[in-house]
N, C-alpha and C positions, 0 to 999 in steps of 0.2 A: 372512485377507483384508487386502489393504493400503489403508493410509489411503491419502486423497486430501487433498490441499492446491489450491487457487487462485490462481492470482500474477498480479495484473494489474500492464501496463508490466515485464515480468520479464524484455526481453533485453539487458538491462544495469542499471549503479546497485544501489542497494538491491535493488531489483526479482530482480533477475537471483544476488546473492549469499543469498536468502532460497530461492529454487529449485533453487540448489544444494545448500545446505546439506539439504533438506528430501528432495531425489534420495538423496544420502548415505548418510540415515537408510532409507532403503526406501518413502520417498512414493511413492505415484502424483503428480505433480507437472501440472497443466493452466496454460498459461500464455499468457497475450495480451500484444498490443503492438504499435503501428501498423505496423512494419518487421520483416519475419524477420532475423534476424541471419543477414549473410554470411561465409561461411568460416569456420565454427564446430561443425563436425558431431558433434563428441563433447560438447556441451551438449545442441543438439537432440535426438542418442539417448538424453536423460536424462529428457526431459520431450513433454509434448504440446504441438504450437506451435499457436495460432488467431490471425491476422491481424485485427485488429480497431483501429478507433479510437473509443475510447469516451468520446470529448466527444458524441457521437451516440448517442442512442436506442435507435436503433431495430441499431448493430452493438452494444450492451452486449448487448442481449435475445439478436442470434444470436450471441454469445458463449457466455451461460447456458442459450441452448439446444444448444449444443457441449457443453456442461461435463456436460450431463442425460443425453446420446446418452452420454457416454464414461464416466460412472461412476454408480453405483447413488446415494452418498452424498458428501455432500461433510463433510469433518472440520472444514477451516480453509478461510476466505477472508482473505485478504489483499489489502484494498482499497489500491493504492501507486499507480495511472497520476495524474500529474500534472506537470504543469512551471513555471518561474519564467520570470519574467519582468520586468524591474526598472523602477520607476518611482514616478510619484505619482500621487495621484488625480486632483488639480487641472490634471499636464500630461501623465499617459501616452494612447498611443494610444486614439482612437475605437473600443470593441469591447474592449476589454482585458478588463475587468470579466466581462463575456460571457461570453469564451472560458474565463478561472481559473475561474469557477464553475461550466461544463458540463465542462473535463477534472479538475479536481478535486474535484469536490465532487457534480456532479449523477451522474459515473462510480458512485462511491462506492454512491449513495444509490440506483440503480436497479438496479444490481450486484447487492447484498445484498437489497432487494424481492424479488427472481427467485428468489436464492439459500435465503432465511433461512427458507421456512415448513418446509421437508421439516429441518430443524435442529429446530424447534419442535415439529413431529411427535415427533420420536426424544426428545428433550428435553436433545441432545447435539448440540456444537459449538463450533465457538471463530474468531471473526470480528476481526480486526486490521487497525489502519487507521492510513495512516501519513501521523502528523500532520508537524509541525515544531514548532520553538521559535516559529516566526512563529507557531502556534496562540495563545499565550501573553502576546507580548511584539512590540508593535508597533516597527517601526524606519524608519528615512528612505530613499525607494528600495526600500520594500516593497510599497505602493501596492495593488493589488489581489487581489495574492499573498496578505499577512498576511489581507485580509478572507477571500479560499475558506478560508485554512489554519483561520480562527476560528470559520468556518461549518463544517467538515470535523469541529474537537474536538468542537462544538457536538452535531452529530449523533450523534457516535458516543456522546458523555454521553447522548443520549436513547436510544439503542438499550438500554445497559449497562440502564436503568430498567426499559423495556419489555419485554428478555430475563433479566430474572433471575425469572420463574416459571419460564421454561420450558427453565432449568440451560445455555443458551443463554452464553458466558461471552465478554466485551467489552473488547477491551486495544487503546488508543491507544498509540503509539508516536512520541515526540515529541524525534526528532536536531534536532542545531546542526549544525555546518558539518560537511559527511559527502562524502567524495573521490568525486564523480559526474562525469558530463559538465558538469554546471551550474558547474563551477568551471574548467574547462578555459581557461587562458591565463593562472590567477593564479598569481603568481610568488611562493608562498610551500612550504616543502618539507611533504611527506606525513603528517611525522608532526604536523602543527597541524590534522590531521582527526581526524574519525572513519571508520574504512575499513569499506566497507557488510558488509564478512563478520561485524564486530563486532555490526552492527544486527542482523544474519540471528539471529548465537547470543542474542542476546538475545530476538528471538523466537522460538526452541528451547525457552531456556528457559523463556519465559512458560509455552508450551504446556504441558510437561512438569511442571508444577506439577499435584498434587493438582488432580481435578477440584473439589472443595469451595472453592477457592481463586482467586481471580480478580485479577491484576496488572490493574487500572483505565487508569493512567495510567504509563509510563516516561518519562521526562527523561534525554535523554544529550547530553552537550556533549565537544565535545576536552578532555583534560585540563588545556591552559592557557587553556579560558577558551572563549567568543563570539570569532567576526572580527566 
């Protein structure tokens, strides 16, 4: 029987290099994200697409109930929809706040609610959530981004607590500057990234580790360093 994986935000970025990779392998692959990717059809026949935007409630829920209709168990979730935003506390837009903590962080956390008890049942799973360096390491022009991303690590450290009776295994994921849409117009060349296919085998590997074995926390940066 083939595994199932979960990729939210997966048709593109990280997102979308974690889904391939995991098609590859012989996943059942289920993936969300406010837009279908157009003109792209040999991705689409890799994976199952649900339109959703999960700064929202009540479309996370019929997401997880898409995910329930199309497969018996779920192996891996992969909590990734989120987006940046640059600014400060003191001057960014009216609502900023808001919005980072319902697409990144409330997505996350209602996601996994829905997802994690038939995990706890089985006493088998593996839930990944994709932090940042922002999780870590506050910086200027991070503004409400760094707060979801520290709420985002935050959570997922309570999870790893709460799921290890029930063999439940908990792995944060936590890139620096990684070649997405969010970089688009900076005029520095490719290889000062991290390219998201690298983050994907990185969470390959995690999973592939001994179930007795749980990779906690990942830290990846470009090889020369933070922009």
């Amino acid at each position: 029987m083939k595994k199932t994986i979960v990729v939210t935000g997966a048709t593109k970025g990280i997102g979308r290099a974690i889904a391939e990779k995991f098609a590859q392998e012989g996943f059942q692959v289920l993936i969300c994200a406010r837009n279908k990717p157009e003109g792209d059809d040999d991705f689409l026949k890799s994976v199952t697409f649900f339109q959703a935007d999960l700064s929202k409630k009540e479309e996370v829920l019929a997401f997880a109930n898409f995910v329930k209709s199309k497969a018996d168990k779920v192996d891996i979730l992969v909590n990734n929809t989120g987006f940046f935003l640059p600014g400060q506390v003191h001057n960014e837009a009216e609502g900023t706040i808001e919005a980072m903590i319902e697409a990144n962080v409330y997505s996350a956390y209602h996601l996994t609610r829905a997802l994690v008890g038939d995990m706890m049942e089985r006493k088998a799973g593996h839930i990944f959530t994709i932090c940042s360096t922002a999780s870590i390491t506050a910086y200027t022009n991070g503004g409400s981004y760094c707060i979801s991303k520290f709420a985002l690590l935050g959570m997922n450290k309570v999870l790893r607590e709460e799921l290890k009776p029930f063999q439940v295994r908990v792995t944060s994921i936590l890139p620096g500057a990684t070649l997405t849409a969010s970089w688009d117009g900076v005029d520095l060349p490719a290889e000062r990234f991290i390219a998201p296919k690298d983050v994907a085998e990185v969470v390959w590997t995690a999973h592939a580790m001994p179930a007795t074995t749980v990779l906690e926390e990942i830290l990846m940066r470009p090889q020369l360093g933070d922009l």
